[in-house]
N, C-alpha and C positions, 0 to 999 in steps of 0.2 A: 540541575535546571537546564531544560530544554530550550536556546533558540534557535528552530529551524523552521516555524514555522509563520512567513512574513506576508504579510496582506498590503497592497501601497497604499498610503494614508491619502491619495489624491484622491482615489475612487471607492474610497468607501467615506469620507467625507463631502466626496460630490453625490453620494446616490440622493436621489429625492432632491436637487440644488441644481441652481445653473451649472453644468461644469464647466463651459469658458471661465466660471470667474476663477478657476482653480488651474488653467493653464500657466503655467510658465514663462518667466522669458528670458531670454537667452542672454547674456551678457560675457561680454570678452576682455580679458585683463591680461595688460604686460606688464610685465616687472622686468625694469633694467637695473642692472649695475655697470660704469662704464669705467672699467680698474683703470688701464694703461696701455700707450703706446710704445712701440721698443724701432730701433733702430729706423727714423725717418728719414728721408734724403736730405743732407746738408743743402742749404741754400746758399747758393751764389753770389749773394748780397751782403751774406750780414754772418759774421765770424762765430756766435754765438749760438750756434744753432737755430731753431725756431720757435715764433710764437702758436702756438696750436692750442686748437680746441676741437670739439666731436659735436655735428648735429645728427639726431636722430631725426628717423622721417616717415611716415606712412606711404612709399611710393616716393614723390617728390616735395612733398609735404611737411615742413619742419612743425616739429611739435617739441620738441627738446633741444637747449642749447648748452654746453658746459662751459665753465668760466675756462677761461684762456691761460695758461702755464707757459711760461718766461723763459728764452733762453736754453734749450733743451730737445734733444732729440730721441729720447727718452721721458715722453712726458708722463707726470704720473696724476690724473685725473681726481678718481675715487669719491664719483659720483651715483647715487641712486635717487630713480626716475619710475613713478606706476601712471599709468592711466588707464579707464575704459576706452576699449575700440568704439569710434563713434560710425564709421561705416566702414563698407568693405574697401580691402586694399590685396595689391599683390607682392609688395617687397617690404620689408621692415629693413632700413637701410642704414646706417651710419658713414655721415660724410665726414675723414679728416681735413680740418681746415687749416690754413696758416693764416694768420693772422696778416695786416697790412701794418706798414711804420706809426699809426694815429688810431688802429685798431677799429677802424669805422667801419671797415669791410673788408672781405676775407676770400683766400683763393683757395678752390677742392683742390688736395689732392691726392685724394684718392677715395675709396668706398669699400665697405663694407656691405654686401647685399642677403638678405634671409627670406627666401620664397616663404610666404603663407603656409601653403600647402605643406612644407617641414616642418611650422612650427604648431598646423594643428595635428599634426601625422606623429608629434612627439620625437621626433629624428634628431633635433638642435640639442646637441650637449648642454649643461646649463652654464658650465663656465668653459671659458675654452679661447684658445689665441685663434685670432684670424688675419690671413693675408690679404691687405688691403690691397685692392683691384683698381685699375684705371679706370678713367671714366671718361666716356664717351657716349655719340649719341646713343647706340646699340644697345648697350649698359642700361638707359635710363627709359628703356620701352615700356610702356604700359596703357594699358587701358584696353576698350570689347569695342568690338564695330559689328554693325546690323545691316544684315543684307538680303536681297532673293535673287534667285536665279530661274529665269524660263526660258526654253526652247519655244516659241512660235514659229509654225510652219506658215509660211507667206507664198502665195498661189502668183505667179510670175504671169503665165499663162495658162492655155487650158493642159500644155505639155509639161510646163515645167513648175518644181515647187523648190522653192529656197527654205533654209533655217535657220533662223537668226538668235541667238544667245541673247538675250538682255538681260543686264547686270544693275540693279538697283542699288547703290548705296543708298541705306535709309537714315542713318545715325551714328555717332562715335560718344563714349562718353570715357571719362577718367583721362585722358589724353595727357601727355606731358606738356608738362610749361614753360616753352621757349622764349615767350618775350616780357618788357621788360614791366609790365603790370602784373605779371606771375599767371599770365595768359597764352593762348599761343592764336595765329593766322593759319587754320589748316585748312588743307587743301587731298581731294584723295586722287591716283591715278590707275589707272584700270590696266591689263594690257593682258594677252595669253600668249604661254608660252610652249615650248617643247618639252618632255624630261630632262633633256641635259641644259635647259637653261635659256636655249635660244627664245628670242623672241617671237612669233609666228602670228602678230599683228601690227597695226595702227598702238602709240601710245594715248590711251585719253584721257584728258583731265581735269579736275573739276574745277568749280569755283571758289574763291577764298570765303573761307568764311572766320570776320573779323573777334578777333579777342574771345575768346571761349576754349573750351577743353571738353566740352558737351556738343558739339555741332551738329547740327540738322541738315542734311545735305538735301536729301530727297531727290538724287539725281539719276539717271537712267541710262544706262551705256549698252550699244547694238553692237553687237559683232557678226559680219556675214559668215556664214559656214558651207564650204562648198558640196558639204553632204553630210548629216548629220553621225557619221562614222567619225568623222573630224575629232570628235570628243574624246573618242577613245583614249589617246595620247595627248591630252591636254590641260593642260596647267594653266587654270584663275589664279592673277595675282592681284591683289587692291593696297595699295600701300596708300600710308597717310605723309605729309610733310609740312612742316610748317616754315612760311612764305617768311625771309627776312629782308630786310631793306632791297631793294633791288639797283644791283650792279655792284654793292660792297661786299659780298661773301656769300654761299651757296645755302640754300634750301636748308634746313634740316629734317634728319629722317625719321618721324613720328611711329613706326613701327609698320609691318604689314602683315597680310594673309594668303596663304598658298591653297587652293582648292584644285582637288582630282574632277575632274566631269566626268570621270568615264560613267560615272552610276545616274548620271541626268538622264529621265523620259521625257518626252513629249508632254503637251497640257496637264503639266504639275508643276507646281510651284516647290521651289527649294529654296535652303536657306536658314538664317536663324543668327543668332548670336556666336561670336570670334572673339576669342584672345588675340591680341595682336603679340606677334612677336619679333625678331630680330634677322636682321638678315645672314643666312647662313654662312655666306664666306667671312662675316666678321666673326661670329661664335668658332666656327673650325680655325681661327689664327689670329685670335686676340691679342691686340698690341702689349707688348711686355716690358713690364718696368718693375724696379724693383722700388716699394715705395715701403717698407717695412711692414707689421702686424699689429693687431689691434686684441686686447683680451676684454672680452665682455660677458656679463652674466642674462639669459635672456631664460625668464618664465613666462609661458604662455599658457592662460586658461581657460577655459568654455564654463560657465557656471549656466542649468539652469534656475534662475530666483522665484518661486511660487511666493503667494499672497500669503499675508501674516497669520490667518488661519490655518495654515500647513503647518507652519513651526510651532503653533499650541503646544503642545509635548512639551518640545526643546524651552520654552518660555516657562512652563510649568518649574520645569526643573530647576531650571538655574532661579525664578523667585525661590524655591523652597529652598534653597542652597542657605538663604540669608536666617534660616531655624532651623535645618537639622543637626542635631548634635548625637557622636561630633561631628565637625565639622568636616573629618575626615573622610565621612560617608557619602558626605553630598556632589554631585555630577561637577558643581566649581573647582571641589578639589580635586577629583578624578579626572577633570579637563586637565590642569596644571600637571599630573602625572604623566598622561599619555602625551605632552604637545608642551614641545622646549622652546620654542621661539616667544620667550616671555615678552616680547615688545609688540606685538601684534595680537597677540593672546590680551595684554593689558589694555590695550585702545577700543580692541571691538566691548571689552566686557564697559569701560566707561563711557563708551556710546550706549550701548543697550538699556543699562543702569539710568543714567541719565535719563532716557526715555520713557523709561518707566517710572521714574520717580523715586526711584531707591538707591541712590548712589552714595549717599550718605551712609544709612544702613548697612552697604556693602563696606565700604570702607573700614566703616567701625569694627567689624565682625575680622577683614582680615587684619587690622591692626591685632586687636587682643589679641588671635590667634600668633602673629610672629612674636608678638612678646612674653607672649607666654612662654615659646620653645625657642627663644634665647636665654641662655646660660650668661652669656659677658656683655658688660653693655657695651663697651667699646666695638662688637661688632654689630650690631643691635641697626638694624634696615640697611644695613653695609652693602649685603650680598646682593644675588641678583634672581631674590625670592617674590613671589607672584603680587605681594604686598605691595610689595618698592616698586615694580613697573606698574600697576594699576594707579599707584599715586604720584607716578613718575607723570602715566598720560592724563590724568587728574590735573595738576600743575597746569601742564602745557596748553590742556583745553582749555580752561577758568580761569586763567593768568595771563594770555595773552596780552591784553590789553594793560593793564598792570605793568608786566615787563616793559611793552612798549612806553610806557609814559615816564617808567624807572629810568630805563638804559638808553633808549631815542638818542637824548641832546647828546651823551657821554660819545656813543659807537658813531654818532654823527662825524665828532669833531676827532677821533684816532681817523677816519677814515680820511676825512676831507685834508687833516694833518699829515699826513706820513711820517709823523716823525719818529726816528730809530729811539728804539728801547730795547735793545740788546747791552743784557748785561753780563752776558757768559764771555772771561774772556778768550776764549779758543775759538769762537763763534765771531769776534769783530773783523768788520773789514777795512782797510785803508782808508785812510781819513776819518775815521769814527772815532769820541772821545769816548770813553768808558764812564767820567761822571756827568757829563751831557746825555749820555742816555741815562743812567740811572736818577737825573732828574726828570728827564721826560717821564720814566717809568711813574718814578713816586708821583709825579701830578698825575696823570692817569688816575693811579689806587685811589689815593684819596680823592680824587672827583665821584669815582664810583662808588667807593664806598659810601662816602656822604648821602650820595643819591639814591642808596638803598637804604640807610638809616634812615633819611629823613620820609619813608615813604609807608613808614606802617599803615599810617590813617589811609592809605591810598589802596592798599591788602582788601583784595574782596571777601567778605565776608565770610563764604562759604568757605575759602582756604583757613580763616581764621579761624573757625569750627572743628579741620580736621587738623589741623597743628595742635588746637588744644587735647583734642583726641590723641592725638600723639604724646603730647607731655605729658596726661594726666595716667594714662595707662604706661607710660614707663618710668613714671616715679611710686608707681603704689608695685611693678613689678623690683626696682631697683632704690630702695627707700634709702639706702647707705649710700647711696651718691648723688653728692650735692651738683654734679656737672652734668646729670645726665638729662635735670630739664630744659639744656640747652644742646646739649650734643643730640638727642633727638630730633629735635627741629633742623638746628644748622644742618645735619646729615642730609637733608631736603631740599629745605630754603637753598643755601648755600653752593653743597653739590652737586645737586640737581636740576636745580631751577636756575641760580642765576648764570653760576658757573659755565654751565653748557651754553647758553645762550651769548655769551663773550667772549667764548672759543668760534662760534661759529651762528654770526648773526641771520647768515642769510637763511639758514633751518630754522631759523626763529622770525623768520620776516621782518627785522630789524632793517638787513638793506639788501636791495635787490640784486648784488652783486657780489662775487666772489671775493675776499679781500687780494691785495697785492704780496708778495713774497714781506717785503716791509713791516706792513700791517698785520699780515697774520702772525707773522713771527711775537709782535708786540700785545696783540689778543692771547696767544696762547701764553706769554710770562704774566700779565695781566691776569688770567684767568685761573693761573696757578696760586699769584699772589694770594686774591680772593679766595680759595680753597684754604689756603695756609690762616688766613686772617679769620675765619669763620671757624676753624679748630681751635686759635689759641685764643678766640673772645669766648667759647662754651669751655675749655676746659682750666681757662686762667692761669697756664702752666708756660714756665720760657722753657721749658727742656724736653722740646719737640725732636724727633730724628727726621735729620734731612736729609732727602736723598740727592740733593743736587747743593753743592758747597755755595755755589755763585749767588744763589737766594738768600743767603743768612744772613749780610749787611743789610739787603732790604727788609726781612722778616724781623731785623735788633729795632730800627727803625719803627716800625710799625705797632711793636710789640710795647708799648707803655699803656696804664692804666688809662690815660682817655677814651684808647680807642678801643679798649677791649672795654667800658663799661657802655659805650655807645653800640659795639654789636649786643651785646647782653641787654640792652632796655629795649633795641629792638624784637629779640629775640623774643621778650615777655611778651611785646604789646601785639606783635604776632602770632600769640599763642592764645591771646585774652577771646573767648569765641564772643563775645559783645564787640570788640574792635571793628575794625577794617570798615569798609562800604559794603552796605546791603545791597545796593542800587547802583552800579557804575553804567559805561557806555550801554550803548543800545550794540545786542546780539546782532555781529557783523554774519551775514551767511556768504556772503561773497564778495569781493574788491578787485581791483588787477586795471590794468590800463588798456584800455575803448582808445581809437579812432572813431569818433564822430561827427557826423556834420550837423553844421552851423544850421539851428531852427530858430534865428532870435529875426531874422531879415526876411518877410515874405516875398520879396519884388529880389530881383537881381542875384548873379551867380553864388553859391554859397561853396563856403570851404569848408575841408576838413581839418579838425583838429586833436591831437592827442591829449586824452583828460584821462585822470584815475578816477574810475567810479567803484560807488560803494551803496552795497545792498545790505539795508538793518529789516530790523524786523517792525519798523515806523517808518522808512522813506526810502526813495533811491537818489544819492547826491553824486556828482562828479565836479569835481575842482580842476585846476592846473597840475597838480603834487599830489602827493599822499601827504596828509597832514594840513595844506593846505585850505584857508575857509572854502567851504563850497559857493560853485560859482549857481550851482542851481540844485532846487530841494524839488525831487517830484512825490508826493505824498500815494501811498498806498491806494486813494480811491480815485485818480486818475488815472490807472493803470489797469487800459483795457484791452490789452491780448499783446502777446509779442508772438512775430513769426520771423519766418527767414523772409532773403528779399532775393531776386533774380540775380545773377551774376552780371548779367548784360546791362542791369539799370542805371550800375555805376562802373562798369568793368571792373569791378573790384568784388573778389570771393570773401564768402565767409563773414556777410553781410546779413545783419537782421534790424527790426523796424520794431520800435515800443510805441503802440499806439495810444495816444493819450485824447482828451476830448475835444482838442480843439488843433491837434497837431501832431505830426509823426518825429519820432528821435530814429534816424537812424545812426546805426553804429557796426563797429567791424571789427570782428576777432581776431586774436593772432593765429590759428587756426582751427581745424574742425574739432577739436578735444576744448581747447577755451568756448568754442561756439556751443558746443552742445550744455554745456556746464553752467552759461550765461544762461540758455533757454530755457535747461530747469530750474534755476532759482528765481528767475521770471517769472515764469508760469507759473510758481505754489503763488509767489507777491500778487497774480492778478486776480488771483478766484479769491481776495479778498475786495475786491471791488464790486459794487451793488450796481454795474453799467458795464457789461463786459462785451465786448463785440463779437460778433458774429459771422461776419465778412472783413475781407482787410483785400487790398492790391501788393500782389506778389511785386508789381515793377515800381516805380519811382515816378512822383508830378515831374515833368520836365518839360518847357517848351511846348507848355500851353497845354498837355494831354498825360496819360501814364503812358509809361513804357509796357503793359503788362496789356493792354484790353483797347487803348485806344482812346477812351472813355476821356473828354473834353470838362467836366464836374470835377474842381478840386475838391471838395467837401473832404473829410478824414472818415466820416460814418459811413460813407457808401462802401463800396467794393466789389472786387468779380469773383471772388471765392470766398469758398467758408473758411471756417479757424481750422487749423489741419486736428484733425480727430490727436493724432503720436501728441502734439505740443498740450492737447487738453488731459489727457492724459498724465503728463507728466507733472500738471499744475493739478490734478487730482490727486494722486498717490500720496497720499500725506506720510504711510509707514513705511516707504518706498528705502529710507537710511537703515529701520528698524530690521526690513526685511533681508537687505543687501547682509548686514552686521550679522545676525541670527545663522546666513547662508554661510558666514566665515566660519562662525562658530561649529556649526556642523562638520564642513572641513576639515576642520581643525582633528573634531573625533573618529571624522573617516581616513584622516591618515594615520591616524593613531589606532585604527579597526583591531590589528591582530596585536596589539598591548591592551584594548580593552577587554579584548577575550580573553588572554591571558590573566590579567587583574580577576574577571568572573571567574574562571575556576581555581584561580588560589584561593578568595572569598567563598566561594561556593564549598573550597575544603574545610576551609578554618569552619566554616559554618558547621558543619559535618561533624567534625571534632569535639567540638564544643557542647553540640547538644544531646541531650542524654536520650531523648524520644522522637524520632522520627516525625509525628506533628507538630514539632515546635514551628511557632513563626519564620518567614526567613530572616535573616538579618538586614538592616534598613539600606546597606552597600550594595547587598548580595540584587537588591528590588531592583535599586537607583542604577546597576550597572547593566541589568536585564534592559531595564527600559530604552537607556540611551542605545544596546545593541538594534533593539526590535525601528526604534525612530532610525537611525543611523542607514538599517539597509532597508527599511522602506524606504527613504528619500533619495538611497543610491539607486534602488531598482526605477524608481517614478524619473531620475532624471538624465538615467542613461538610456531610457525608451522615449524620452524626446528629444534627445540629442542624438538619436542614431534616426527617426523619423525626420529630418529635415530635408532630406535629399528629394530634387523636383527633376523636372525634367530637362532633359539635357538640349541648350537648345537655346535657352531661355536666357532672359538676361542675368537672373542668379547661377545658372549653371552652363555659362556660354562652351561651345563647344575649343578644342585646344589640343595641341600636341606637340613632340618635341621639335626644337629647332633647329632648320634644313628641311622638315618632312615636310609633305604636304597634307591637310586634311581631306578625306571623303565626303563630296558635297550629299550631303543625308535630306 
């Protein structure tokens, strides 16, 4: 079997078709892992080492925080963190923090910095230590400045003619953030110099321009030239700084730009877009300290995602997965071979599933399949086979709510409690009683366990469906054991679900914060307990092997018929597929806590306040708390466009506005990755409204007018702009998840390319072998593995020709002009 010969499905699918609707778009993803710190500088204050934590940052931009580790100069973190890139940046940064005595606020010390340009150039190792760098203003330069430059020849008299240089600064944007609203006061200064540095003018300098990191200067600066040869040997410099209190401490240095004139003509205009960078004598002799290393894992990627008709094929395939037999033939299974990261593999296929409406199906198909090729039941969904993560990310997505109503009160009250439940005794510390913790323990357990038994009827339905699934196929494979209608389940229920979820709440959304050395210690005995209690209620047996002596007092304890016939009748009623709730909460798409301002006062100043909102697929509420009754219900057909809002309207970034009919919400992200994430689950909510607007005002009613037009009319209907096209957009895309999920998937068999060709010509031999005449059909593997080859690198050739097509002109504000630092650039 021949594949060599590839056609891209973009353009023979667009012949005859609009093909904009078949363009691509381009999407950037980080994956962090933040392992650990080693050797910090002891602190001066406090005997114990430090309290530290890692922000990650876009530029100067926190988007990532880690829980804070105790006592320790050696911290060891072992956090993972992904997001989509929401615009452009030039550092991907990690700042070490130390914590303060009350933990309310925190001092740098020190960074981590990763140029862009290494991490789309692929140069950044994936895992790797790094020496954490001081931080200073020079350090934290960034952002493009917009300028022209013209020679005008000015007629003195009829003998003499002068030439004057005028230096336009037109614009700054991305600026760093110096003061104390996470804005800065800049200001830019002009001056020309010599090669070695000298000065060889007047310094000029502009005006402040208040709270921004986007500034508008629009200002014009003359320099006289006493003959236009002057240029030759002449260095523009425009630095930016930002103005602080005045007479309490010096300016700060916002970056600057070196330009050559020698290349300036007469009556032409020059100029364009500037990286701003650092100034040279601080990069040639950076302050030195030794502030210890940081190990972190950083992937970076460019996908481009074309529209759900592109992946037809790839969709093709994987439905037919759910009927071809065997099962062995089909691309599901052939994914699972070439591509090992079964926990990523299991999420996208239970999104997609789910999408389509067949996740059920799916399920079933791979249950029979692993039980069929188990031999013991005792190892029976044990392993870490494609069955068990598919219904591992099953659980986690259709359970959510479930767990939370289960474990809530329970992990509320270890958390708010601290109380010690160390029962190991090589592990206690001074002053700790050994049966004072192991009563705390036991009350724990049986709170929790309780609270999981008494919670069948609360089990969503559809879990109930695949448990039965699970029981029913591994009692007709294993009919001689009577334990194994419960060890199937429990290995799930128990393991899986709740288990994980009480070692580590905050991956389960349970609490927004990391536990305490205390508390986690008491989560993970807890959570062992739980594991132990859910083997010995399916297998009814006391002659378990322990691997840890300290737990066997508590496991004698726990181990009597009451409590083992209480997880056993849950275990059934969990299993029963008529049980559980058909109909629970309303499908959460989004939550997370908004600062918003006050819309209940229309006269007099209004404040802002932090509320958790939450987006279902009937309303959008925000309360005080999470859990909390709602303090306000906005129903799906009041909700008529959301946009961003000016920075300047409230001097506050990362600001958007939900326009409803009679009023605006506005609210404010914790940054640009929460903002963009707010705006599309927004935007799908509002195109279900039959009143959706059209116009909206970028700025804010204040003081009698908007900040944005001028425009005296509070009304909410009017406005000076349209809906921005990107935000309707994004409230269109309805297959927008289906398509992102599909584009994993393909990845998944593009990295796996040279094992699926391999897999084809083994199949391709055995085909060979096997049959007696030359025209036999080919075998249904041999088809399925052709296919995925021919999608596979048509979709590689379609999106590495528009990932090498992006490059514009240099000059411009996407490809501002830049070089290294101390040089100067040629003004072009």
């Amino acid at each position: 079997v021949n594949v060599g010969l590839y056609v891209s499905p973009v353009a023979s699918m667009a012949e005859g078709e609009d093909a904009e609707v078949f363009q691509g778009r381009i999407e950037s993803t980080i994956q962090l892992r933040i392992s650990e710190t080693k050797n910090l500088p002891p602190s001066h204050e406090l005997r114990h080492g430090r309290d530290s934590y890692v922000i990650v940052a876009l530029d100067q931009e926190e988007i990532f925080r880690t829980a804070t580790v105790e006592k320790t100069l050696n911290p060891l973190y072992g956090e993972e963190f992904s997001f989509l890139i929401p615009r452009d940046f030039r550092w991907l940064s990690f700042y070490v923090c130390d914590s303060d005595l009350f933990g309310l606020t925190g001092t740098r010390l020190g960074k981590v910095a990763i140029p862009r340009d290494q991490l789309v150039a692929g140069t950044v190792q994936e895992d790797q230590w790094n020496l954490i760098q001081p931080i200073h203003a020079d350090s934290e330069v960034q952002g493009k400045l917009h300028l022209t430059l013209n020679v005008v020849e000015r007629l003195v008299d009829t003998d003499t003619t002068l030439y004057v240089l005028v230096v336009r600064v037109v614009e700054c944007c991305g600026l760093s953030a110096w003061g104390v609203s996470g804005l800065s006061d800049p200001y830019c200064q002009v001056m020309l110099l010599a090669p070695q540095g000298r000065i060889k003018s007047d310094v000029k300098r502009g005006q402040v321009r208040k709270k921004t990191v986007d500034p508008y200067f629009n200002e014009s600066f003359e320099f006289l030239l006493d003959s236009f040869s002057d240029l030759s040997d002449t260095i523009l410099r425009v630095s930016l700084w930002h103005q602080t209190l005045l007479g309490i401490s010096e300016d700060v240095f916002l970056g600057q730009v070196n330009i050559l004139l020698s290349s300036l003509t007469p009556a032409r205009t020059h100029g364009g877009w500037y990286l701003l960078g650092p100034r040279p004598e601080i990069v040639e002799h950076p302050p030195k300290a030794d502030l210890g290393s940081l190990r972190i894992t950083v992937k970076y990627s460019e996908n481009c995602i074309y529209p759900l008709r592109v992946y037809a094929p790839l969709q093709k395939l994987l439905r037919e997965s759910l009927h071809t037999e065997p099962i062995t033939d089909s691309a599901l299974f052939i994914l699972s071979e070439v591509y090992k990261e079964r926990a990523s593999l299991g999420r996208s296929l239970v999104k997609i599933f789910l999408k389509l409406g067949k996740l059920e199906e799916l399920l079933q198909r791979l249950i029979h399949y692993e039980v069929r090729v188990t031999s013991d039941p005792n190892t029976l969904f044990r392993g870490n086979s494609l069955a068990s993560k598919v219904i591992d990310e099953f659980m986690k997505l259709m359970g959510q709510s479930y767990l939370q109503r289960t474990l809530q009160c329970c992990i509320d009250e270890i958390f708010d409690g601290r109380r010690p439940c160390e029962i190991d005794p090589s592990r206690l510390t001074d002053g700790e009683n050994l049966d004072i913790n192991m009563a705390n323990l036991l009350f724990f357990v049986e709170k929790i366990l309780s609270a999981i038994t008494a919670s069948a009827r609360s089990c969503p339905r559809v879990m109930c469906r695949v448990f039965s699934m699970l029981k029913e196929a591994a009692v007709r494979r294993f009919p001689e054991k009577d334990t194994v209608q419960y060890t199937a389940v429990s290995g799930f229920v128990f393991l899986r679900f709740f288990a994980p979820a009480i070692l580590n709440p905050k991956l389960f959304n349970l609490r927004p914060e990391s536990p305490s050395p205390v508390v986690a210690r008491a989560l993970t005995l807890i959570s062992k307990t739980v594991q132990n209690m859910s083997n010995v209620g399916a297998k009814m047996s006391s002659n378990q092997t322990r691997k840890e002596d300290f737990m066997a007092p508590l496991n004698r304890q726990l181990m009597d018929h009451s409590h083992i016939k209480e997880i056993q009748d849950y275990l059934t009623a969990v299993s029963d597929p008529r049980g559980g709730e058909e109909c629970m909460d309303d499908n959460v798409y989004r939550e997370g806590m908004l600062i918003k301002r006050s819309q209940g006062r229309r006269k007099g100043p209004k404040n802002f306040r932090r509320r958790h909102f939450c987006l279902t697929d009937r309303n959008l509420t925000y309360s005080k708390s999470k859990g909390d009754s709602p303090l306000c219900v906005i129903p799906f057909l009041d909700l008529r466009a959301v946009e961003r809002v000016d920075d300047n309207a409230f001097s506050m970034k990362f600001m958007f506005q939900l326009i409803q009919p009679e009023r605006i919400l506005y609210m404010q992200a914790k940054n640009s990755v929460d903002l963009m994430e707010w705006l599309s689950a927004l935007a799908k909510a509002c195109t279900k409204s039959n009143n959706q607007a059209e116009v909206y005002h970028s700025g804010a009613y204040l003081n009698g007018s908007w900040s944005c037009c001028g425009s005296l009319e509070e009304e909410v209907t009017t406005g000076c702009k349209p809906i921005s096209l990107a935000v309707k957009l994004l409230g269109q895309r309805e297959d927008i998840g289906l398509e992102r999920e599909l584009h994993k998937i393909y990845r998944m068999f593009l990295d796996g390319q040279t094992n699926l060709l391999r897999l084809k010509d083994e199949a391709t031999s055995a085909a060979r072998g096997q049959s007696e005449e030359g025209a036999a059909a080919l075998p249904a593997r041999v088809t399925t593995l052709c296919e995925l080859l021919v999608f596979v690198k048509n979709l590689e050739l379609s999106c590495s020709s528009q990932l090498t097509s992006r490059a514009g002109r240099l000059g411009t504000k996407a490809f501002p002009y830049s070089c290294s630092s101390g040089e100067a650039m040629v003004a072009r």
